[in-house]
Residue, then its C-alpha position, 0 to 999 in steps of 0.5 A: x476499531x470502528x467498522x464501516x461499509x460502502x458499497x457493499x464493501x466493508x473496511x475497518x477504521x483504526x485511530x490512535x489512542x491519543x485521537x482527538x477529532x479536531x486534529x488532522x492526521x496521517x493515514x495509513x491503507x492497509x490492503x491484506x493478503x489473500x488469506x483474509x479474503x470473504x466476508x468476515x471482517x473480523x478476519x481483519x483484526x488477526x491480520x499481522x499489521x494489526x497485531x505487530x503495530x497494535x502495541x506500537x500505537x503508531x501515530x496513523x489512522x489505519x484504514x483496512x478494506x476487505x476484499x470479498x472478491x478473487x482479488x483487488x484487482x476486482x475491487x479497483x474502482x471501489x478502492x478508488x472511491x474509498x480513498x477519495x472518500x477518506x481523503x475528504x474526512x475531518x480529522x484526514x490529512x488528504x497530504x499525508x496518505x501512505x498505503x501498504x500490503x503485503x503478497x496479494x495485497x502487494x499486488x493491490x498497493x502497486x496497481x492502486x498507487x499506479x491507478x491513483x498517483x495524485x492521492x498517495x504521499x509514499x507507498x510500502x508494497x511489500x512481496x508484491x509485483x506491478x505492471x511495470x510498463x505503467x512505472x512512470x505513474x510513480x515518479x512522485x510517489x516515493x516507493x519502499x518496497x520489501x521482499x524475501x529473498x528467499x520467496x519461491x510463492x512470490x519471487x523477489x524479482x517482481x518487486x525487482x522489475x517495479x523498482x528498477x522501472x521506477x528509478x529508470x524513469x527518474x522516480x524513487x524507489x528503494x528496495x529491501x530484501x530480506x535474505x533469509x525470508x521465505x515469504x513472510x517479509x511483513x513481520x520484520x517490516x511491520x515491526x520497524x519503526x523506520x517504516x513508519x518514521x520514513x512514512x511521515x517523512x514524505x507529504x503528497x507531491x501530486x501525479x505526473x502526466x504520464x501514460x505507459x511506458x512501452x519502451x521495451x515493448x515498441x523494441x519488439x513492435 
């Protein structure tokens, strides 16, 4: 692990075993959970990704931020500017950036992508949830979200909502819902290699020009 800061928020950098500088790789943003929030970046390494993924060796450079505020949401601009800073590094392939989290960084992953959409090749939120009037943002984001179907901290139906709006507006999003889960829907994710084989599959397709979508709200207006 190589540990890193940039203003003022501190993020770790993992590289595959195999790493060689002059090659050019996937990368893989890891946004936690709300557990993990402060200023103890070690905190990061006991995080479930690290853990399951760890001896998998997956073929990914994986770059974890801390959030030292309430929540990502504080922390969005200096999101922004870390995946523009990532994306400019030697050995990054800038087509080929996914992102993941899991609860509140569920949360993080859905308003990032939506922020961002030109930087990201797919997205994995995981018992998450989005302003889903800003859906169409994701039409070439290739979406695979996850929830437990059982989650009572978190219920299904926000990562239902974000979904549904996605494929309404002519982008992809699947999700998969674990029926026995309660809120821990990131082992059984982490821990499958679909993930990440799905993951490689998809290259940067560039955003849309597109704004919010308030069809359901001008109904009302």
């Amino acid at each position: 692990m190589e540990f890193y800061n940039m203003e003022g928020m501190d993020y770790l950098i993992r590289k595959p075993s195999d790493f060689c500088p002059e090659r050019k790789y996937p990368v893989i943003l890891l946004l936690h959970g709300a557990g993990s929030r402060g200023r103890d970046i070690t905190m990061l390494l006991k995080n479930p990704f690290f853990l399951i993924t760890g001896p998998m060796d997956i073929p990914f450079v994986t770059v974890a931020p801390l959030c030292s505020e309430d929540s990502w949401f504080d922390m969005m601009e200096r999101l922004k500017r870390l995946v523009a800073h990532i994306a400019k590094l030697p050995y990054v392939d800038a087509d080929r950036i996914y992102m993941t989290g899991a609860s509140m960084g569920g949360y993080g992953v859905w308003q990032l992508a939506m922020s961002m959409p030109e930087r990201f090749a797919a997205i994995a939120p995981i018992c998450g949830g989005g302003v889903y009037v800003n859906a169409a943002r994701l039409m070439n984001v290739p979406v695979w979200a996850f929830h437990g179907g059982k989650d009572r901290l978190i219920l299904p139906e926000e990562s239902e909502k974000m979904c549904e709006r996605v494929n309404r507006l002519g982008g992809s999003a699947k999700l998969t819902i674990y029926p026995e889960n309660a809120h821990d829907a990131w082992s059984d994710t982490y821990s499958n290699p679909e993930l990440y084989a799905w993951f490689l599959s998809h290259t940067r397709a560039g955003a849309v020009t597109a704004g919010e979508d308030f069809s359901d709200e001008k109904k009302f207006g």
